[in-house]
KOLTI-772483 format. One record per residue (C-alpha): x, z, y; residue number from 1. Coordinates in nm, 3 decimals, padded with zeros to 5 digits, always signed. Layout:
N
<r><xx>X</xx><zz>Z</zz><yy>Y</yy><n>NUM</n></r>
...
***
This chain:
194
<r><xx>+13.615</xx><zz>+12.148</zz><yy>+11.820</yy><n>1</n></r>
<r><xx>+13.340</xx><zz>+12.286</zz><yy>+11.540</yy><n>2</n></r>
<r><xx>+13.510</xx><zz>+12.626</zz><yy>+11.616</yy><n>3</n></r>
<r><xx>+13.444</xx><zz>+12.613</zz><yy>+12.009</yy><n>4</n></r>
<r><xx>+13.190</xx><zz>+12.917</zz><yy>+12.082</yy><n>5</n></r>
<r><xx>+12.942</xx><zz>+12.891</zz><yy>+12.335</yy><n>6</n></r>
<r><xx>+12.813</xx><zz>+12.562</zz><yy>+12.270</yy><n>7</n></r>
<r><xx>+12.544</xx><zz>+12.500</zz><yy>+12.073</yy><n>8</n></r>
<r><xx>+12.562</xx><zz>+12.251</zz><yy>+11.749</yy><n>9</n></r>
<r><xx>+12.339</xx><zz>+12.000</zz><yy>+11.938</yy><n>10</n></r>
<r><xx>+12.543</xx><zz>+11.966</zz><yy>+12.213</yy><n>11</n></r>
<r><xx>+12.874</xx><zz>+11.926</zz><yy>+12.025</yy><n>12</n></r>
<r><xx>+12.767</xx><zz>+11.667</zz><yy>+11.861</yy><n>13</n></r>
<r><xx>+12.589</xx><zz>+11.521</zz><yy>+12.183</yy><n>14</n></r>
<r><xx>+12.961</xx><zz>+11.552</zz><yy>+12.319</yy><n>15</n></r>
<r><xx>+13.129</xx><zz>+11.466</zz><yy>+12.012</yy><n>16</n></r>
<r><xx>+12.931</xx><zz>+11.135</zz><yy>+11.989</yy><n>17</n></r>
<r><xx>+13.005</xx><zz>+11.043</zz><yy>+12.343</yy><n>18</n></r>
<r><xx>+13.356</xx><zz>+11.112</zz><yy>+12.378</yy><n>19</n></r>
<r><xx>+13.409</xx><zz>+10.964</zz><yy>+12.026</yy><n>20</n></r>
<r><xx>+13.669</xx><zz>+11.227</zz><yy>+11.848</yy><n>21</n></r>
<r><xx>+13.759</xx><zz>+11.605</zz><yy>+11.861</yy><n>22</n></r>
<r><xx>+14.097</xx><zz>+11.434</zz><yy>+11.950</yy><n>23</n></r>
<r><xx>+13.951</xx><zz>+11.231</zz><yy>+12.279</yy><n>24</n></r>
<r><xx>+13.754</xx><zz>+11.569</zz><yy>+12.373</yy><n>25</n></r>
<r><xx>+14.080</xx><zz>+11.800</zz><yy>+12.364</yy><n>26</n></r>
<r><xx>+14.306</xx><zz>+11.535</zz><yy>+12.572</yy><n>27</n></r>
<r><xx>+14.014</xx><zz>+11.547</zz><yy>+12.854</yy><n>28</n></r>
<r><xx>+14.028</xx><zz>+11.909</zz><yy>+12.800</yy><n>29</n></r>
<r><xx>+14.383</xx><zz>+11.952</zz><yy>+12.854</yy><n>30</n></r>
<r><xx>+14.335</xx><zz>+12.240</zz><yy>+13.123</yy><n>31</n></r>
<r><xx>+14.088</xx><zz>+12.433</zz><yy>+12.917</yy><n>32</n></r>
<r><xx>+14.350</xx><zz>+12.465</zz><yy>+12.616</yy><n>33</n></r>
<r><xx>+14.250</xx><zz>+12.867</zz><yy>+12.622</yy><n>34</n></r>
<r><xx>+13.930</xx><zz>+12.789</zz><yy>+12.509</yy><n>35</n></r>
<r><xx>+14.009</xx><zz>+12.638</zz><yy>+12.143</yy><n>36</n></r>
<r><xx>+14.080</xx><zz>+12.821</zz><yy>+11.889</yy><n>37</n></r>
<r><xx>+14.396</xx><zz>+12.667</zz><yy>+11.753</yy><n>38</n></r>
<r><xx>+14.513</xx><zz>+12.923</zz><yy>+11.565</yy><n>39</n></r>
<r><xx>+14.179</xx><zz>+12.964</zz><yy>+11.378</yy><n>40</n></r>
<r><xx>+14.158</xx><zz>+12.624</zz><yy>+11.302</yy><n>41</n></r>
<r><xx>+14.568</xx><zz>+12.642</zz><yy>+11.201</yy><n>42</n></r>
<r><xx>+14.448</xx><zz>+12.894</zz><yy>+10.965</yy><n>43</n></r>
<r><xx>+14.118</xx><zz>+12.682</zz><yy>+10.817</yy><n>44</n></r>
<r><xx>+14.360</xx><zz>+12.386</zz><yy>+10.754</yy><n>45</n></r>
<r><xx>+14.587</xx><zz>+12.549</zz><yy>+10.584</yy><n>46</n></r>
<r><xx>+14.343</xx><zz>+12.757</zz><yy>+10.356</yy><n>47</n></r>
<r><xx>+14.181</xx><zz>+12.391</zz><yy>+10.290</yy><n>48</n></r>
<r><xx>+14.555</xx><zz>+12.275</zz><yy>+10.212</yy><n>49</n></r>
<r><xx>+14.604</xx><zz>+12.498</zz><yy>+09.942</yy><n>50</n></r>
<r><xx>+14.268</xx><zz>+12.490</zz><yy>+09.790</yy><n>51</n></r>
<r><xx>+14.247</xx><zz>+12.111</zz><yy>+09.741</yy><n>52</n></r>
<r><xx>+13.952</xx><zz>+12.102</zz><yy>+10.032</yy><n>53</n></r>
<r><xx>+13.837</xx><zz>+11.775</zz><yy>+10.201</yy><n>54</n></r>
<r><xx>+13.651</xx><zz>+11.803</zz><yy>+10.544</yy><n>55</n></r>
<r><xx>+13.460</xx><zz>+11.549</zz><yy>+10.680</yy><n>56</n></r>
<r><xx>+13.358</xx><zz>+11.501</zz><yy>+11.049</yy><n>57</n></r>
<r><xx>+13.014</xx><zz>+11.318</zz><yy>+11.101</yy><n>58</n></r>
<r><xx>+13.198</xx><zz>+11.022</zz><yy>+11.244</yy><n>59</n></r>
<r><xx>+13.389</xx><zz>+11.006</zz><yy>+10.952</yy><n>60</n></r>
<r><xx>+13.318</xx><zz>+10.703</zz><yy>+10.737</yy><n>61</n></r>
<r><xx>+13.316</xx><zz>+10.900</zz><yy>+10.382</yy><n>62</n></r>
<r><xx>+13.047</xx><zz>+11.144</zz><yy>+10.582</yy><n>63</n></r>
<r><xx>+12.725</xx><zz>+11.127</zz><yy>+10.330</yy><n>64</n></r>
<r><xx>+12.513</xx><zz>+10.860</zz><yy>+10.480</yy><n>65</n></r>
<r><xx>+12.207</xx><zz>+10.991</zz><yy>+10.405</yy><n>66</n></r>
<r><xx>+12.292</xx><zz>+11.314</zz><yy>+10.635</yy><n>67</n></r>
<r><xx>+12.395</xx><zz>+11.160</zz><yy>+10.917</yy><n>68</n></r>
<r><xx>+12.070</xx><zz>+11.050</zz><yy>+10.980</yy><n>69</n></r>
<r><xx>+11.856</xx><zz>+11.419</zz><yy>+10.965</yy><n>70</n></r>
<r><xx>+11.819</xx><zz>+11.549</zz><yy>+11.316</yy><n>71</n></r>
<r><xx>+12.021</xx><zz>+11.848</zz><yy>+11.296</yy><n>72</n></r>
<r><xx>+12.378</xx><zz>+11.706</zz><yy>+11.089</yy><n>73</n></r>
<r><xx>+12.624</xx><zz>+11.968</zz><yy>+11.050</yy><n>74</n></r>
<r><xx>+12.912</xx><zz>+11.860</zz><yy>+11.267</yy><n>75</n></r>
<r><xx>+13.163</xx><zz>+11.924</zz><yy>+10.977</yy><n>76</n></r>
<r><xx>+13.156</xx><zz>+11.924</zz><yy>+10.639</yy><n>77</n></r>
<r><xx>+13.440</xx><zz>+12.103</zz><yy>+10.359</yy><n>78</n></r>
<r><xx>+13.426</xx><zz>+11.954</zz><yy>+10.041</yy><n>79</n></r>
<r><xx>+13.620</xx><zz>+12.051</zz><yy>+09.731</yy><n>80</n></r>
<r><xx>+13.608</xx><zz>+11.810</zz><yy>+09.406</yy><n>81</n></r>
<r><xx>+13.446</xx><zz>+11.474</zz><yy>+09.380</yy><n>82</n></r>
<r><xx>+13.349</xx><zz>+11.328</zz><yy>+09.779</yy><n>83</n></r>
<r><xx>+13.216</xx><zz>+11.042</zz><yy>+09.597</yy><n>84</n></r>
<r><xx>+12.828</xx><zz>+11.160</zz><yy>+09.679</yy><n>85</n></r>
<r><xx>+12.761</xx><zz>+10.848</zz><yy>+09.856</yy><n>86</n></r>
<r><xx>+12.589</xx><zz>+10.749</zz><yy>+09.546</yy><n>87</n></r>
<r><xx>+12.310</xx><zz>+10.456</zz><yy>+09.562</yy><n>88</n></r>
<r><xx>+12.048</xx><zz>+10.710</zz><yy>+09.385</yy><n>89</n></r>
<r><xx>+12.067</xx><zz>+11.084</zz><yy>+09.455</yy><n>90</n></r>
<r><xx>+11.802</xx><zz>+11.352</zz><yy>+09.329</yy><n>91</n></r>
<r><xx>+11.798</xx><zz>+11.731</zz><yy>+09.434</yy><n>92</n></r>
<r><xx>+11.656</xx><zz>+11.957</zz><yy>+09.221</yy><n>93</n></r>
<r><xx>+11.567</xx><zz>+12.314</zz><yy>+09.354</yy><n>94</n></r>
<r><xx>+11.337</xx><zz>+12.605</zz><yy>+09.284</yy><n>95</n></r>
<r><xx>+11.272</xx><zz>+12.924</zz><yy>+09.192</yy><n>96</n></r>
<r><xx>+11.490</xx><zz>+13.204</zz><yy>+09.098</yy><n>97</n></r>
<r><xx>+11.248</xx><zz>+13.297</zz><yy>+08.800</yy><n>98</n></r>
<r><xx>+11.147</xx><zz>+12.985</zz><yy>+08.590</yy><n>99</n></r>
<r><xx>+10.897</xx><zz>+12.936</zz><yy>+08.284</yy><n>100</n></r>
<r><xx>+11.088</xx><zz>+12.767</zz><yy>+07.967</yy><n>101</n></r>
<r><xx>+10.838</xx><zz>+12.487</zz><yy>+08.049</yy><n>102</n></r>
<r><xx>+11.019</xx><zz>+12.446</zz><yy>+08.375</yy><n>103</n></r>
<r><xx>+11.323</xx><zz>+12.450</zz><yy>+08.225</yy><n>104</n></r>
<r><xx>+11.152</xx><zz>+12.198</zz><yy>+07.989</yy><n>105</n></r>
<r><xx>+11.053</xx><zz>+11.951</zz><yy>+08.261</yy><n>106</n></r>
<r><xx>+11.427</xx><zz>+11.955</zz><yy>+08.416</yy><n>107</n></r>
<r><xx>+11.596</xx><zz>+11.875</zz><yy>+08.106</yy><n>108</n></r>
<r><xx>+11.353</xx><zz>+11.594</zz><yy>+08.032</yy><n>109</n></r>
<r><xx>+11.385</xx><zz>+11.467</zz><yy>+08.408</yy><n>110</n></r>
<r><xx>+11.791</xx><zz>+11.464</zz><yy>+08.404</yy><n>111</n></r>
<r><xx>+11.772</xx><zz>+11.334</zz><yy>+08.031</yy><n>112</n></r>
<r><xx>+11.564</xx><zz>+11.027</zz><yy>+08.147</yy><n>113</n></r>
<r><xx>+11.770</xx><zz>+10.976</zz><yy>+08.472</yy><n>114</n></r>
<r><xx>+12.111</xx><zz>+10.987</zz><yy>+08.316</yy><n>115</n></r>
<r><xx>+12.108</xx><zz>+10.603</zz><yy>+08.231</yy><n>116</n></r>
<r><xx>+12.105</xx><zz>+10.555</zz><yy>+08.609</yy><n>117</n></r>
<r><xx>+12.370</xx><zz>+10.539</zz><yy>+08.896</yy><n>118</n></r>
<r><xx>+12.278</xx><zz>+10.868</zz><yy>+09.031</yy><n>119</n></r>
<r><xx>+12.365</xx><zz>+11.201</zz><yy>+09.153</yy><n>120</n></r>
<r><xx>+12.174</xx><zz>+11.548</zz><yy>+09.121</yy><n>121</n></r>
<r><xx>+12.241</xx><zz>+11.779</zz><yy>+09.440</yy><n>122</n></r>
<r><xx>+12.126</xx><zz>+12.130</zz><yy>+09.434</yy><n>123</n></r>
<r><xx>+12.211</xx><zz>+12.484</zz><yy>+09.579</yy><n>124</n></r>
<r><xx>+12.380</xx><zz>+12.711</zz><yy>+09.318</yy><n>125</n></r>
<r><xx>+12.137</xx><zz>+12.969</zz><yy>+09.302</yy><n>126</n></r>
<r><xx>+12.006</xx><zz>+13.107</zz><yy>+09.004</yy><n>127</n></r>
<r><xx>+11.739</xx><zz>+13.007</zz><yy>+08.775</yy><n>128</n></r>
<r><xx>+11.608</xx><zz>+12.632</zz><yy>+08.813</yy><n>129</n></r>
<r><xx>+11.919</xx><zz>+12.539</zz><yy>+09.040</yy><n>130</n></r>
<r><xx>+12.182</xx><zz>+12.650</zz><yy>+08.810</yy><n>131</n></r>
<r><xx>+11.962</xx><zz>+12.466</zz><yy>+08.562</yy><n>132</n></r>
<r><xx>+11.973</xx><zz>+12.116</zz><yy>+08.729</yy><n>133</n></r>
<r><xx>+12.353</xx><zz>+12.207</zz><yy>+08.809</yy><n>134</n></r>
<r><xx>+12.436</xx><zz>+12.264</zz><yy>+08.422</yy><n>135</n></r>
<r><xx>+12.216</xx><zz>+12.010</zz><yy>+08.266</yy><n>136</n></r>
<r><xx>+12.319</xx><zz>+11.729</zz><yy>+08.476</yy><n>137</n></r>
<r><xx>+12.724</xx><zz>+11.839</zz><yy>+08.345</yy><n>138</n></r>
<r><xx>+12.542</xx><zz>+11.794</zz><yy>+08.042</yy><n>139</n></r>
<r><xx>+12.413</xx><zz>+11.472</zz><yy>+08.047</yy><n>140</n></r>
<r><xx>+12.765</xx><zz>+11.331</zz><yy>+08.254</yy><n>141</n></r>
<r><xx>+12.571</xx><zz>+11.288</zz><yy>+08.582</yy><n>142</n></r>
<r><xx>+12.771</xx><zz>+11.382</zz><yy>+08.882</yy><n>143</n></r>
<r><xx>+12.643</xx><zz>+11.737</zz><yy>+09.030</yy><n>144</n></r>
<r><xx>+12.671</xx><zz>+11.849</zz><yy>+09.409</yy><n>145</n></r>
<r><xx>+12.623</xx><zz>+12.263</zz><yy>+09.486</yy><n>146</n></r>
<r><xx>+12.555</xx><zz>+12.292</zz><yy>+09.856</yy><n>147</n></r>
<r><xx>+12.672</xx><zz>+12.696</zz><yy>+09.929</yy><n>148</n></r>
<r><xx>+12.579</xx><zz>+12.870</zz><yy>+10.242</yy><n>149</n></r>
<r><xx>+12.916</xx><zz>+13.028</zz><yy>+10.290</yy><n>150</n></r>
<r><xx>+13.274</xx><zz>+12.933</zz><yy>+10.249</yy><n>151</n></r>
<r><xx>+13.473</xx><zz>+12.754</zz><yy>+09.972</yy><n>152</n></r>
<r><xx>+13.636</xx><zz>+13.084</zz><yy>+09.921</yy><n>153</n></r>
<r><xx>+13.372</xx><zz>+13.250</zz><yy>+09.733</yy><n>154</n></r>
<r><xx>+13.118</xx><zz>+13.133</zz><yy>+09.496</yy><n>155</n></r>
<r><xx>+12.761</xx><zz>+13.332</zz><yy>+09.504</yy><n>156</n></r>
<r><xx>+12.659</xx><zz>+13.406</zz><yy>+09.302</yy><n>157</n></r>
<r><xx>+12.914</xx><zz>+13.543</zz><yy>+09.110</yy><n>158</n></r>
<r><xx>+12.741</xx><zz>+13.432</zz><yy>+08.779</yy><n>159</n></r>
<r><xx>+12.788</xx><zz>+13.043</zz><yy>+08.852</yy><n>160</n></r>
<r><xx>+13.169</xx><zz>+13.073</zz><yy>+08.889</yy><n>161</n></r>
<r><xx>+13.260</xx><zz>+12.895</zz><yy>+08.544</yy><n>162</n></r>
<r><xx>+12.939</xx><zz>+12.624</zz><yy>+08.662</yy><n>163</n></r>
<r><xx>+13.101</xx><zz>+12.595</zz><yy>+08.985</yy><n>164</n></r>
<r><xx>+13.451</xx><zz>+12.502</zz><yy>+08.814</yy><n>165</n></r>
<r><xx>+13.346</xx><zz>+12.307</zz><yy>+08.572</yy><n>166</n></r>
<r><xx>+13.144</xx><zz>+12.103</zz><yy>+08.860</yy><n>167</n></r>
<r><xx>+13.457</xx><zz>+12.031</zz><yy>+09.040</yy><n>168</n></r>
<r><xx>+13.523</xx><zz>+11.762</zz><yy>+08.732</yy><n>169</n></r>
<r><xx>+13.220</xx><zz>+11.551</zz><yy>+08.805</yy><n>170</n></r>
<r><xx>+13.056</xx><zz>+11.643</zz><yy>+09.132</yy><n>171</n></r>
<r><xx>+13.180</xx><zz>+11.962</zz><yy>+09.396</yy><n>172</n></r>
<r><xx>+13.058</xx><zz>+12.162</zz><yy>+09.574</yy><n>173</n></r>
<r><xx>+12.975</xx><zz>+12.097</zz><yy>+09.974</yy><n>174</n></r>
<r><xx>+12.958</xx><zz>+12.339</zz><yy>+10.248</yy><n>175</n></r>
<r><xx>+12.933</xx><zz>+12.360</zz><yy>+10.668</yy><n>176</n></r>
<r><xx>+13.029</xx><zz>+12.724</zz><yy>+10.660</yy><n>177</n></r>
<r><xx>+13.420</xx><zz>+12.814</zz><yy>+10.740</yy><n>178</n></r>
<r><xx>+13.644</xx><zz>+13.049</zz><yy>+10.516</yy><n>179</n></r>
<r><xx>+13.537</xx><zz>+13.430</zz><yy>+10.554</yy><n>180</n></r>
<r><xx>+13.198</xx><zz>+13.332</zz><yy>+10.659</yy><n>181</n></r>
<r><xx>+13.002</xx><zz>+13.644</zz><yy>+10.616</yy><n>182</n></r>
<r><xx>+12.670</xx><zz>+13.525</zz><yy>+10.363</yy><n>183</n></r>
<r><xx>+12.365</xx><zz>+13.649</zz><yy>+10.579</yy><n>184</n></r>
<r><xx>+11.988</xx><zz>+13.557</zz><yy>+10.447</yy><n>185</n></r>
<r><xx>+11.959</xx><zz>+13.232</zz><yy>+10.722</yy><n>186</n></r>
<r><xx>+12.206</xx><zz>+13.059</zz><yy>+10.622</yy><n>187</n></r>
<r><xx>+12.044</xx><zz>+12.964</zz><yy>+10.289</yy><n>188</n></r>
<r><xx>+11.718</xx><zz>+12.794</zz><yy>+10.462</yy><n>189</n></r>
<r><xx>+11.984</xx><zz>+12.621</zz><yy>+10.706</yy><n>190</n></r>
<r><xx>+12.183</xx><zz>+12.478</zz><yy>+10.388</yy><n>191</n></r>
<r><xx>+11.838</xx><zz>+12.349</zz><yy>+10.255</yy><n>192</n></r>
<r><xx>+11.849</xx><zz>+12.036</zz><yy>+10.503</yy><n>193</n></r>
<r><xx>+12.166</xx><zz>+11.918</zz><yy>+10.380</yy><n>194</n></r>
***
């Protein structure tokens, strides 16, 4: 149903909230079977098979609560590691690509203090103060979240691929974006809101 081209994310999930299910909207739909794209969606469930990838609808229970609420929720969500970011405390640290040590400073000193509490540090992979937050909050043993704005089947950049492993252990990473999705400059303001 998140594959179905020419309708806009705010009405599938305007649809998808009053029908109830992707299942309940392809039953009704039963004459328009053309129009999915099975075999795409054949293909993104087996690529999420064999990489160990969750996906969460928004009317999934394990959804992150927190998101459901923002007016624009992605309608699907692929998750690989930890889907345990329902935490009661989460913090997300991002910034610039070129950071002062004093920056650096402030972020260890920030995660250092937090780590006694029940919390989780969310932030976007990118270079400089989010790879920071990322690798300092392995550090202290506080679960770490990388939101990507493209698909589980690449990490950018190509520098954080050890990070982005070793984040699997305690935290994942989270996207919206399918397999093969092509990385153009709007998707990263778009992954922001999550």
């Amino acid at each position: 149903f998140s594959m179905l081209k020419n309708v806009s994310e705010r009405q599938k999930l305007k649809i998808l909230q009053y029908y109830g299910s992707a299942t309940n909207i392809y039953q009704f739909q039963k004459q328009n079977k053309a129009n999915w794209p099975l075999q795409a969606a054949a293909n993104e469930m087996q690529f999420m098979e064999k990489h160990g990838i969750g996906c969460f609808s928004i009317l999934d229970k394990f959804y992150p609560n927190r998101l459901a609420n923002i007016a624009d929720p992605p309608l699907v969500l692929y998750v690989k590691g930890s889907d345990h970011f329902n935490q009661p405390q989460l913090i997300s640290i991002v910034g610039t690509r070129q950071h002062s040590y004093q920056v650096k400073k402030v972020i260890h000193e920030l995660i250092e203090g937090l780590s006694h509490l029940k919390l989780g540090v969310i932030s976007g992979m990118a270079l400089g103060v989010d790879g920071i937050a990322h690798a300092l909050a392995l550090a202290n043993k506080i679960p770490t979240w990388g939101v990507l704005a493209h698909g589980l089947d690449t990490i950018y950049p190509n520098a954080h691929r050890r990070l982005a492993i070793n984040m699997l252990n305690n935290g994942g990473l989270i996207t919206e974006c399918r397999q093969k999705t092509i990385t153009m400059p709007y998707q990263f303001p778009k992954r922001n809101r999550i």
